[in-house]
C-alpha positions as CSV (number, residue, x, y, z in Angstrom):
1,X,-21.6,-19.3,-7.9
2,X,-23.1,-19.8,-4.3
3,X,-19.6,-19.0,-3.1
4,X,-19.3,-16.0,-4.6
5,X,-22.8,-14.6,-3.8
6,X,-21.8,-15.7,0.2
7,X,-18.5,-14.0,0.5
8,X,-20.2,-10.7,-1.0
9,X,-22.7,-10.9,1.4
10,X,-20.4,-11.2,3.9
11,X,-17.9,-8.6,2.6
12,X,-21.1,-6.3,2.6
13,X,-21.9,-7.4,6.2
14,X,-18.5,-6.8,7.8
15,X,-18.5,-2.9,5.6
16,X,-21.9,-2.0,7.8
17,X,-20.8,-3.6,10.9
18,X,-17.2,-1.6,10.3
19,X,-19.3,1.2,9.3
20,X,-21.4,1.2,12.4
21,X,-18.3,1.0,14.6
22,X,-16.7,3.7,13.1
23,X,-19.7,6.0,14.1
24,X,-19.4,4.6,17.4
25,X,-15.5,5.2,17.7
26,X,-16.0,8.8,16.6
27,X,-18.5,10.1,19.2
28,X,-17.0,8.0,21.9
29,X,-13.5,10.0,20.7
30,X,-15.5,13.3,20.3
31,X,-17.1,12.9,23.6
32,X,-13.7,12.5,25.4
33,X,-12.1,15.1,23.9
34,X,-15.0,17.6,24.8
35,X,-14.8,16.8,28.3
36,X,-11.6,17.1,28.5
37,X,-12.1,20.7,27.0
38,X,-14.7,21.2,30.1
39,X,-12.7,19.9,32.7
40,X,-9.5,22.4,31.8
41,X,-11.8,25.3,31.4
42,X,-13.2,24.8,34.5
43,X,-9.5,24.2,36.4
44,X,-7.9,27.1,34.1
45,X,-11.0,29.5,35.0
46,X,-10.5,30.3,38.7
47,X,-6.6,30.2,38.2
48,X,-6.9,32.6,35.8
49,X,-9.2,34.8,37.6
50,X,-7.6,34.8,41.3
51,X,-4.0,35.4,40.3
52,X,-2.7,38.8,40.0
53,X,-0.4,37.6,37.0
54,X,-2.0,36.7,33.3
55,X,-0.2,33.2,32.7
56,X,0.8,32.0,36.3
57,X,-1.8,28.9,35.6
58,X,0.3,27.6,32.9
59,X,2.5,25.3,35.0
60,X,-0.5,23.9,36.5
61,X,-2.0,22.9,33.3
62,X,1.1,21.5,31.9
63,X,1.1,19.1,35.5
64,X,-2.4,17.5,34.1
């Protein structure tokens, strides 16, 4: 019976830890991908706005 009761606390343990991690993952993955977002806006920005012709910054996104 005591062996039961401590590998169900443990199983319940590792789920919050697992749990906990997952929340960190996420914002750590959410957080990269939003700067990512900022640093191409801010490269595609001025390449969009200098050149006379609409989609002339596309090769130098695609070279990231």
């Amino acid at each position: 019976m005591t062996m039961i009761l401590v590998s169900s606390t443990l199983q319940i343990r590792r789920h919050e830890y697992s749990g906990d991690l997952n929340i960190v993952i996420l914002v750590m993955f959410v957080a990269y991908v939003l700067c990512r977002f900022m640093l191409l806006t801010l490269m595609i920005r001025p390449l969009f706005l200098l050149s006379g012709e609409p989609f002339s910054w596309i090769p130098y996104v695609l070279a990231i």
